[in-house]
N, C-alpha and C positions, 0 to 999 in steps of 0.2 A: 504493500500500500504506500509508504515510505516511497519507492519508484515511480507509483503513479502519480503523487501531488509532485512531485518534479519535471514530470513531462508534463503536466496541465500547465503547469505555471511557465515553465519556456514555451510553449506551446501559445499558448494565452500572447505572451511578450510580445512573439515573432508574431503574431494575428495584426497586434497595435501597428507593425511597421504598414499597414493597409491606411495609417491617417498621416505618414508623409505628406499627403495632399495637402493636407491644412497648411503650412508653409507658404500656396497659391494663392490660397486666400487672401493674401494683403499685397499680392502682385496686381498692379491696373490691367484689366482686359487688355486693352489698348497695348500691352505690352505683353504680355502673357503670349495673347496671339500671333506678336513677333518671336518668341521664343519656339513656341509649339512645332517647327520644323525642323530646329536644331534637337530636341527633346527626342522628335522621331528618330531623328538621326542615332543619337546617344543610344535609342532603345534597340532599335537594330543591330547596333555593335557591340553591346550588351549582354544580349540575348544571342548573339551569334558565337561572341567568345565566351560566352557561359554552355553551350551545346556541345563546342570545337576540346574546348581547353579543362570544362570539369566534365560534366555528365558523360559525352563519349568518353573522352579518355578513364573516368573514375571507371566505367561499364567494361573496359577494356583487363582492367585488372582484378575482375571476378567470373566473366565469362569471355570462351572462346569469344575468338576477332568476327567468327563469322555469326555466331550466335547474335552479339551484339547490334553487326550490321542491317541482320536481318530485323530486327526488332526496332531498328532508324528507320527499317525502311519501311516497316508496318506503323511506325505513329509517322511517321510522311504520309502516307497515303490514306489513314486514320483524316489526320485534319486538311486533306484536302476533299474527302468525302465532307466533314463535318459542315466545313465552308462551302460547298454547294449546298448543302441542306440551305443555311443561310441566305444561299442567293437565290435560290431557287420558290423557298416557300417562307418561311420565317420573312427573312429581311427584302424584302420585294420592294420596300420601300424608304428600305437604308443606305441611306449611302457609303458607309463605311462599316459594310459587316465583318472587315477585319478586325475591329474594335474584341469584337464577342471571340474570334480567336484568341485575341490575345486572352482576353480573362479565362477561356477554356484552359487556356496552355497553362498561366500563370497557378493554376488552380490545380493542374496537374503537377507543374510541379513543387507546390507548397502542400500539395497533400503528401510525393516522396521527401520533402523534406521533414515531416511529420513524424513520418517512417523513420525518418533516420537516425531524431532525434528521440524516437520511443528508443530503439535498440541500443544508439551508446547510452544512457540510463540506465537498460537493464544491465548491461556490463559492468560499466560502474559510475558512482553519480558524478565522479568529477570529469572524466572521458565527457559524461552528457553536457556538462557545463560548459567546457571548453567547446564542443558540435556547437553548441547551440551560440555560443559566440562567433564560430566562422560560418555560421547558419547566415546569421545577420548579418556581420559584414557585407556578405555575398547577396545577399539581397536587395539590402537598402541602394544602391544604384540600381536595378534591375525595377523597384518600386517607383522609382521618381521615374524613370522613362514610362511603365507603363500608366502613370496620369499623365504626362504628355501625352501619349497616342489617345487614349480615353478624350480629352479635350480636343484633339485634333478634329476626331470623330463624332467632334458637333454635340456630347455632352456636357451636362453642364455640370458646374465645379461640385455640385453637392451630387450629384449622379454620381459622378466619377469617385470622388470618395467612396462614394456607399459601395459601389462596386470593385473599387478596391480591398477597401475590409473583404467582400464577400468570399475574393477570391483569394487572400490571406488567409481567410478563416480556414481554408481548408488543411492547414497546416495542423492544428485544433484537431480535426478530426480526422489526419492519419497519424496522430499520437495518441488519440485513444484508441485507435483501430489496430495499431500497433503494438499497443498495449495488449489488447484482446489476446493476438495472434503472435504473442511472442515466440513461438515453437516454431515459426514459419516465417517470421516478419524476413528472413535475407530471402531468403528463395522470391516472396513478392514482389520487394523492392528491385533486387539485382533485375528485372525484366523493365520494373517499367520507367530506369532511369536513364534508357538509351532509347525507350519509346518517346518519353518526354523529352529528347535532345533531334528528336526525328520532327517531332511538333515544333520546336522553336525554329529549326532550318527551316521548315516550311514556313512558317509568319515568318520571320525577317528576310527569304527570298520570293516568296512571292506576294506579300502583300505590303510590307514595311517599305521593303528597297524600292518597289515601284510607284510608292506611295511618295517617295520620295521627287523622284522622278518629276510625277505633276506637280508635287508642290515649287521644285525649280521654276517653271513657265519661263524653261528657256533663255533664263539668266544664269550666265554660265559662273560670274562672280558667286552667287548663291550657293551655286550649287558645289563650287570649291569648298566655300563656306561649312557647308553641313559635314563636309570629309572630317573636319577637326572634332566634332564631337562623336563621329563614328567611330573611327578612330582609336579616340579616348576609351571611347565603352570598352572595345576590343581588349585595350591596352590593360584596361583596368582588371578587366578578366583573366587574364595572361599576369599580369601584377601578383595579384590576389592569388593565383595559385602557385605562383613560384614562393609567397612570403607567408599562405596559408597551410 
């Protein structure tokens, strides 16, 4: 029991980084909306060196190379089904039904990080303490870009929040689901942490990068522009795992 109120409470913690957004709050529209394309930018590079640099590679050193591959290539074609659903019947009248992948993905993978953070607790609680600090680290950039895209996509700032929490929360509840299935939690998790690095390729190459794209209109100074916060994400990913 002792193991469970430690995963609630990092569990809980890691939820809160879903109110990031509030920081927006005291930014002018007016300005916000100039941000919102460098934000995408960031989140794309982000989420691309978060798929490249931990999740593929973490999946690489529990399962065969081909096991893993194959399981990128089943959450790739997972969220490009999902997103036709999206365009096709749901969002008929959205125009940026990438929005909803991303909270898909994001949700996916704050529920295996849920997971991850049930299992080093059961091992032992200071291993969980420490997860649960490079949990966060590795997050909180990854949460700020996803309320820029959320904004981009014609939400507005209290939406975007709440939807943020939503899809943090699931974090919450793969540490009690982890909790439950502790006899099995690796066997789960080892699968569906290179499915979740198959879902984020897919949003930041086919809907973030090209999102990108239009937002340029053709100003090629702009579009320089965005390289540096793409970039950055990348860099910070690659950062973070070399000093995590």
């Amino acid at each position: 029991m002792n193991e469970f109120l430690w995963i609630l409470t990092a569990t809980i913690i890691n939820t809160l980084l879903g109110l990031i957004g509030l920081t927006f709050f005291w930014i002018k529209d007016k300005v916000l909306n100039n941000l919102t394309i460098y934000l995408v930018a960031f989140s794309a590079g982000s989420i691309l060196g978060g798929a490249f640099f931990h999740l593929l590679q973490d999946s690489f050193s529990f399962l065969p190379v081909s096991s893993a591959i194959n399981f990128v290539f089943i959450g790739l074609i997972t969220f490009m089904l999902i997103e036709g659903y999206f365009h096709w019947h749901h969002c008929k009248k959205c125009s940026h039904p990438f929005t909803y992948m991303m909270l898909i993905g994001d949700s996916v993978h704050n529920f295996i990080d849920g997971l991850i953070i049930a299992a080093s607790f059961l091992l032992d609680i200071r291993l969980g303490i420490i997860t649960t600090i490079l949990i966060i680290i590795h997050e909180l950039p990854q949460e700020i870009g996803l309320f820029g895209v959320l904004l981009h996509g014609k939400h507005s700032k209290k939406k975007a929040l709440i939807y943020s929490v939503l899809a943090q929360s699931t974090c919450l509840i793969g540490g009690v689901f982890g909790f439950l299935i502790s006899n099995k939690i690796n066997l789960f998790s080892e699968h569906l942490i290179p499915f979740a690095a198959g879902g984020f390729i897919y949003i930041a190459t086919a809907d973030l990068i090209p999102e990108l794209y239009k937002m340029h209109e053709g100003n090629l100074i702009k579009a320089l522009k965005t390289l540096i916060p793409f970039f950055l994400g990348i860099s910070l990913m690659i950062l973070l795992k070399i000093w995590a």
